[in-house]
N, C-alpha and C positions, 0 to 999 in steps of 0.2 A: 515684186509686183503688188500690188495697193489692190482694195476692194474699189470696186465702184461704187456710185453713189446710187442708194435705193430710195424709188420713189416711196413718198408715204403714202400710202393708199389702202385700205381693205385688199387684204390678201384672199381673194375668193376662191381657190382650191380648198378644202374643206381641213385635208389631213395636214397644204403644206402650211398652214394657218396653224394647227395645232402644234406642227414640228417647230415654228418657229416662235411660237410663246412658249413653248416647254424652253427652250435653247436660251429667248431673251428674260425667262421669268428667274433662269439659272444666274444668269449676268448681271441681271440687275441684284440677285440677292448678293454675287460674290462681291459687285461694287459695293453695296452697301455695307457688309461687313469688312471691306477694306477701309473705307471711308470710316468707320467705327474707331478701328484700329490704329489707322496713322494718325489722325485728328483727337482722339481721346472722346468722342461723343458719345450721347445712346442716341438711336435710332428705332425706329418703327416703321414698317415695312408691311401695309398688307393688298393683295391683287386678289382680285375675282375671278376668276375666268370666264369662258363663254356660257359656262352648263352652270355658274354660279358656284360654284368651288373657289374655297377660301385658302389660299395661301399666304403663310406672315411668317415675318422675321424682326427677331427684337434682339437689341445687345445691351449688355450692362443689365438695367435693371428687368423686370418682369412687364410682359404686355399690359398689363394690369395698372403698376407703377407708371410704365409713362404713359398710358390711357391719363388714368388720375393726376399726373401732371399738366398735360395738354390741358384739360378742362380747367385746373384749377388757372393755366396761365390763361387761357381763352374769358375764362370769368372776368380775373384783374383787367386785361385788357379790354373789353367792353366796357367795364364799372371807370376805367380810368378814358376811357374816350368818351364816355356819357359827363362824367364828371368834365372834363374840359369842355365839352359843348356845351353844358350849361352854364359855367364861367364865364364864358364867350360872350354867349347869351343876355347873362346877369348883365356883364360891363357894358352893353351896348344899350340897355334899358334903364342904367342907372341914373335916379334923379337923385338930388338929393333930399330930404324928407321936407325941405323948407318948400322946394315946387312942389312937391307933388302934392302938399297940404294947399300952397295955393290955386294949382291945376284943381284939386276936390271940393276947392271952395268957390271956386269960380262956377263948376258944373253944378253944381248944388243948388248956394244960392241965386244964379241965373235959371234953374230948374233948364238948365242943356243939355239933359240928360234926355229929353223928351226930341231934343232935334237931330240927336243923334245919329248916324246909319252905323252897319254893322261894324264895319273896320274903325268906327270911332270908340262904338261899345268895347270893344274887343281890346282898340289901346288904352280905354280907362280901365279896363279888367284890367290889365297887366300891369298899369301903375299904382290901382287897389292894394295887388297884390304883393308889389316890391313895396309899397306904406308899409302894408301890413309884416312882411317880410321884417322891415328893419325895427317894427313893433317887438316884434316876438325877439330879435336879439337883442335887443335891449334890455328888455324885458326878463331874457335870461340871465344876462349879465346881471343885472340889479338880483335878480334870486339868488346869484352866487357869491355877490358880494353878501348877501345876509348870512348864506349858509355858512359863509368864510367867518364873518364875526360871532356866528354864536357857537360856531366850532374853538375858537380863540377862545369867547369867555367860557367855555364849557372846560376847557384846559387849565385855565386861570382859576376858575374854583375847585379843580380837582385839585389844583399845589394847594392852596388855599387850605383846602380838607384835610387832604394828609401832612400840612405840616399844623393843624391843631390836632390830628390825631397823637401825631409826635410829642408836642407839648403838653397830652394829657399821659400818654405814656409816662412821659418822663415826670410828670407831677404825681402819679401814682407809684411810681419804682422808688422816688424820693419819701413820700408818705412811707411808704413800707420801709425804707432805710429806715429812718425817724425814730418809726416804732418799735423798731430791732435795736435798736441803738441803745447807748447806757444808758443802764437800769439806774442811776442816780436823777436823772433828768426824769421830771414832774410828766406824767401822762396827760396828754390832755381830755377831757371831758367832752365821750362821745354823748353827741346832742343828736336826739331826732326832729329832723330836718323834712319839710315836705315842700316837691318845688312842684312849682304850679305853670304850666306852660301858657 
C-alpha cells in the first residue's frame, strides 16, 4: 500500500510540526550523504529550524573548504557575467575611431553641443568615451612596443659587454703568457701610460 499524497501547507499543530522536521531534517541529511556517496560529490547542507537552531552537514571536504569554495566560484561567476555584459555592451557601441572623430568634429565645430537634450549628452558621453577608450589602447600598445625594443637593445649591449669583457680577459691571460714565457725573448719596455677619458 503507497503513502498518500500530502498537502503542502503549514503544519499547525505545534509538536506534530516539530515531529515532522526532526523525521524530514533526518531524510534529507541521509539523502544528501547518499547523494555524496553514489555520485562522488561534496555537499553542504545547512537548516535552521523554527527556534533558529543550526543544523549542517558536509562531505568530503570541511564546511569551511566548501564555504571558501562557493564564494570563490560565486566571485568568478559574477566578474565572468559582468565581463560579458560589458562586451555586449562595448560591441553594440562600437564606432570606429574615424566616426567618432567625425561625430566630435561635427559637435564641436557646429557648437551642437549647446542644442543638445540629455539622451544626446549622454550618447556623446559614451562615444567620448569609447575615443577615449581606443586612445588609451593604443596608447598602451605603442608603450609596449618601446618597452619591447629597449628591452631587446638592453640584451644586445649586455652580449656586447661581456663579450669585450671576454676579449680583455683573454688579452690579459695572453699578456701574462707573454711575460712568463722564454726568458730569451727581449722584455718589453713598461711605459707609463696615462689615459684620459
Amino acid at each position: 500500500m503507497g503513502r498518500g499524497k500530502v498537502e503542502l501547507k503549514r503544519i499547525e499543530d505545534k509538536s506534530s510540526r516539530q515531529v515532522s522536521f526532526s523525521k524530514r531534517r533526518n531524510g534529507l541529511m541521509k539523502k544528501t550523504h547518499e547523494l555524496a556517496v553514489l555520485c562522488d560529490v561534496d555537499v553542504a547542507l545547512f537548516i535552521f529550524s523554527g527556534r533558529g537552531r543550526l543544523y549542517e552537514f558536509s562531505t568530503g571536504e570541511s564546511m569551511i573548504k566548501l564555504l571558501t569554495r562557493y564564494q570563490s566560484y560565486k566571485k568568478t561567476e559574477e566578474l565572468t557575467r559582468i565581463s560579458v555584459h560589458k562586451q555586449k555592451l562595448d560591441s553594440e557601441n562600437v564606432c570606429s575611431a574615424d566616426e567618432l572623430t567625425q561625430i566630435l568634429k561635427w559637435h564641436l565645430e557646429e557648437n551642437n553641443i549647446q542644442l543638445l537634450d540629455t539622451t544626446g549628452l549622454n550618447q556623446l558621453e559614451q562615444q567620448l568615451d569609447s575615443l577615449l577608450q581606443q586612445v588609451r589602447i593604443r596608447k598602451t600598445q605603442q608603450m609596449m612596443e618601446v618597452v619591447k625594443a629597449l628591452q631587446e637593445e638592453e640584451m644586445q649591449l649586455k652580449k656586447e659587454r661581456n663579450f669585450m669583457m671576454e676579449e680583455i680577459m683573454a688579452a690579459r691571460s695572453d699578456g701574462i703568457d707573454d711575460d712568463s714565457g722564454d726568458p730569451s725573448q727581449p722584455q718589453r719596455p713598461v711605459m707609463d701610460a696615462q689615459i684620459i677619458w
